[in-house]
C-alpha positions in Angstrom: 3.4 -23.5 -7.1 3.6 -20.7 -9.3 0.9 -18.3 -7.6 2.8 -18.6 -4.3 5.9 -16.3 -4.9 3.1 -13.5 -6.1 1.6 -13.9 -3.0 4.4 -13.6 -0.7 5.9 -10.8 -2.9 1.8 -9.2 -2.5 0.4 -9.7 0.3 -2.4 -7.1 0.1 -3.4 -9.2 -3.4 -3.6 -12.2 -1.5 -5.5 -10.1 1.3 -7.9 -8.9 -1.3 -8.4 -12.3 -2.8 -9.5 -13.5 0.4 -11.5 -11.1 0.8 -13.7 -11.6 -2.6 -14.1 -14.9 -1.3 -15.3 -13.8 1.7 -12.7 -14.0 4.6 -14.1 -10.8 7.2 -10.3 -11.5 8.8 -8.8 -10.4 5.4 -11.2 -7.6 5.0 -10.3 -6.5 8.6 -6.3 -6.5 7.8 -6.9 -4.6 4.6 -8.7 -2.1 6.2 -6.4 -1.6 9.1 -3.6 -1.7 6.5 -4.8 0.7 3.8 -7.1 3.0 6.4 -5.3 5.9 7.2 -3.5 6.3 3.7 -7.1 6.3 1.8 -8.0 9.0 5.1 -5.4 11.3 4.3 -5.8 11.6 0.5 -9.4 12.0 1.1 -8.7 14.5 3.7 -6.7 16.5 1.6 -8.9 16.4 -1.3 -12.0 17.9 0.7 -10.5 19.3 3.9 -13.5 17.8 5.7 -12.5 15.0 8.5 -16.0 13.8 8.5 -15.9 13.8 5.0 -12.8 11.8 4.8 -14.3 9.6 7.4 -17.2 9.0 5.2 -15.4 8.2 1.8 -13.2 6.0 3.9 -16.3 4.2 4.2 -17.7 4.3 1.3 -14.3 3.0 -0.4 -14.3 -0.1 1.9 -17.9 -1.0 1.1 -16.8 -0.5 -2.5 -14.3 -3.7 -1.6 -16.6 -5.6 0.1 -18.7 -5.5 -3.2 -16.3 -5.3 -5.6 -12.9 -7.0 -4.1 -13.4 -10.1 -7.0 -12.9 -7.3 -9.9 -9.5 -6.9 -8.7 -7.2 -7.4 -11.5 -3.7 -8.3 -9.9 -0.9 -6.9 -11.7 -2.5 -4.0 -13.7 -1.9 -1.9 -10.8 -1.2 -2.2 -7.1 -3.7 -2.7 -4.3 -3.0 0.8 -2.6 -2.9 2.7 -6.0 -6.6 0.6 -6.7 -7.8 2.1 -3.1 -6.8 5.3 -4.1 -9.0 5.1 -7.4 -11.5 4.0 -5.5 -11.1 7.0 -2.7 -11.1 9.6 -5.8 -13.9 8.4 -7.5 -15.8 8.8 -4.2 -14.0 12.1 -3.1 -15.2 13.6 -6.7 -18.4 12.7 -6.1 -19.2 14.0 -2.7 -17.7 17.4 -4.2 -19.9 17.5 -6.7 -22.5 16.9 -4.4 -21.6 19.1 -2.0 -21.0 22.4 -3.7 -20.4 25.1 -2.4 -17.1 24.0 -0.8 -17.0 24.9 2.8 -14.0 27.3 4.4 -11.0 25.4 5.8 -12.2 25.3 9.5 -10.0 26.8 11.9 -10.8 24.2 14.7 -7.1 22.1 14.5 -4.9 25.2 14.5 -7.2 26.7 17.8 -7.0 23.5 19.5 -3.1 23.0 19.3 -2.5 26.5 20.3 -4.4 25.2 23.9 -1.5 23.8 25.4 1.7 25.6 26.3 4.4 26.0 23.7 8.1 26.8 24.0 7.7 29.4 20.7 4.2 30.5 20.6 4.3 32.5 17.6 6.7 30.5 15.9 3.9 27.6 15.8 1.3 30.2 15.3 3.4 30.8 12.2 3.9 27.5 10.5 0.1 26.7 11.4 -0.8 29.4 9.4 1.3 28.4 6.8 -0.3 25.1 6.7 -3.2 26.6 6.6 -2.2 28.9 3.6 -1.2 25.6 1.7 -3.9 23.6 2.0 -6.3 26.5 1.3 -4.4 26.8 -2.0 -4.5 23.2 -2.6 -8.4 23.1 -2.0 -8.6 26.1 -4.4 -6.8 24.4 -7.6 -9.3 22.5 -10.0 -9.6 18.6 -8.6 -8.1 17.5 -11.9 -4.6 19.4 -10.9 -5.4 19.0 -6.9 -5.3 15.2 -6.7 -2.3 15.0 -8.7 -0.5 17.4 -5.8 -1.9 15.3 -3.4 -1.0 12.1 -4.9 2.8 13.0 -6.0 3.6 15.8 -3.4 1.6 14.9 -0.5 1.6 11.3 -0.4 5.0 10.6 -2.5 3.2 8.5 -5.2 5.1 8.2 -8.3 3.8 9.3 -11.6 3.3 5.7 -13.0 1.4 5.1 -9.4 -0.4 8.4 -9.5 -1.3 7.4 -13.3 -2.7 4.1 -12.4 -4.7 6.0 -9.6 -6.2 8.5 -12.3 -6.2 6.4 -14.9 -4.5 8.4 -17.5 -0.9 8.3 -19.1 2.5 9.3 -17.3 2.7 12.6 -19.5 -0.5 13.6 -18.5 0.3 13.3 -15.2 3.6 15.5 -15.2 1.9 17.9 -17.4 -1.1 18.4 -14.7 1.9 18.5 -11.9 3.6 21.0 -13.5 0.7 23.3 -14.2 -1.3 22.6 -10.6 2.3 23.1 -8.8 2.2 26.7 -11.0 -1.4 27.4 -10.3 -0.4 26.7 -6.2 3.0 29.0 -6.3 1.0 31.5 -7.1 -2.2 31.3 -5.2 0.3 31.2 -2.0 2.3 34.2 -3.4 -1.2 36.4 -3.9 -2.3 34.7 -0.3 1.3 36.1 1.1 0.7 39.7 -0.6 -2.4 40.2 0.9 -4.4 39.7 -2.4 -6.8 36.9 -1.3 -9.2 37.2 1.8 -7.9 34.7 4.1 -11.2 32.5 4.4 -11.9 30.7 1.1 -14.1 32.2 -1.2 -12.8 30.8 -4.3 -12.4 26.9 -3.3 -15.6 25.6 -6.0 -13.5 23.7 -8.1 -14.3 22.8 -11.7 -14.1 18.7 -11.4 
């Protein structure tokens, strides 16, 4: 038949299909599947794990409801999730103004147990810390394309589909976010921004 090679070639389209007509066993492999990818942009769009953990959520009750307005072809499933995920991250930070402070929980915690070069981790957790600081400080219109391209290795047609705008538009926010970042960290790295965030309200 000729639906079959699309569906071997797809599986996650076939997954989704299934799951629009109901099948909670495809639901469950598309959530196991796409979980922790939607997590981690979420994550780095907010900064929040519990606020990840809750768009996670909300994106996957998004399928349940919506999983039949799938169009197959037009984009992929992961770049659709990942729509889905930004919609919902944009919203909770416009409902959550003001952003919070990066907490400082993970880097304390790994510090806990005994390390062969103390300061040396010390040192590229704070520089984590640094980037994602700056990240969460660029305007979401710049920060998700970071995210998307950078963080999660998305290509720009992908990371297009995701935002639902054209290539160009896509390089031309990349370029200018990646700018914007390089020098946040450089003023961060002079001294010239308090450590905690104090500037992290984005415009959406």
């Amino acid at each position: 038949m000729i639906d079959d090679p699309s569906r071997v070639a797809s599986p996650d389209d076939d997954l989704l299909h299934r799951t629009a007509n109901g099948e909670a066993e495809a639901f469950g492999q598309l959530f196991r599947r796409h979980r922790q990818a939607v997590y981690r942009f979420a994550l780095h769009m907010t900064a929040q794990p519990a606020t990840a953990e809750d768009i996670v959520q909300d994106v996957f009750l998004v399928v349940m409801r919506d999983a039949g307005r799938y169009e197959p072809g037009r984009s992929g499933v992961a770049a659709w999730l990942r729509g889905i995920a930004r919609n919902c991250a944009r919203q909770r930070l416009d409902r959550d103004r003001p952003f919070q402070p990066l907490p400082d929980e993970a880097a304390g915690n790994a510090g806990a147990a005994i390390q062969p070069d103390p300061l040396g981790d010390l040192a590229r957790a704070e520089g984590i810390a640094r980037l994602r600081a700056a990240i969460l400080g660029l305007p979401v219109h710049y920060r998700e394309v970071i995210v998307l391209c950078d963080l999660q290795e998305l290509s720009y047609q992908e990371a297009a589909d995701v935002v639902g705008c054209a290539i160009g538009t896509v390089r031309s926010r990349l370029f200018r976010g990646r700018d914007l970042l390089a020098a946040k960290l450089a003023r961060r790295q002079a001294g010239e921004v308090p450590a905690k965030l104090s500037d992290t309200r984005c415009p959406a």
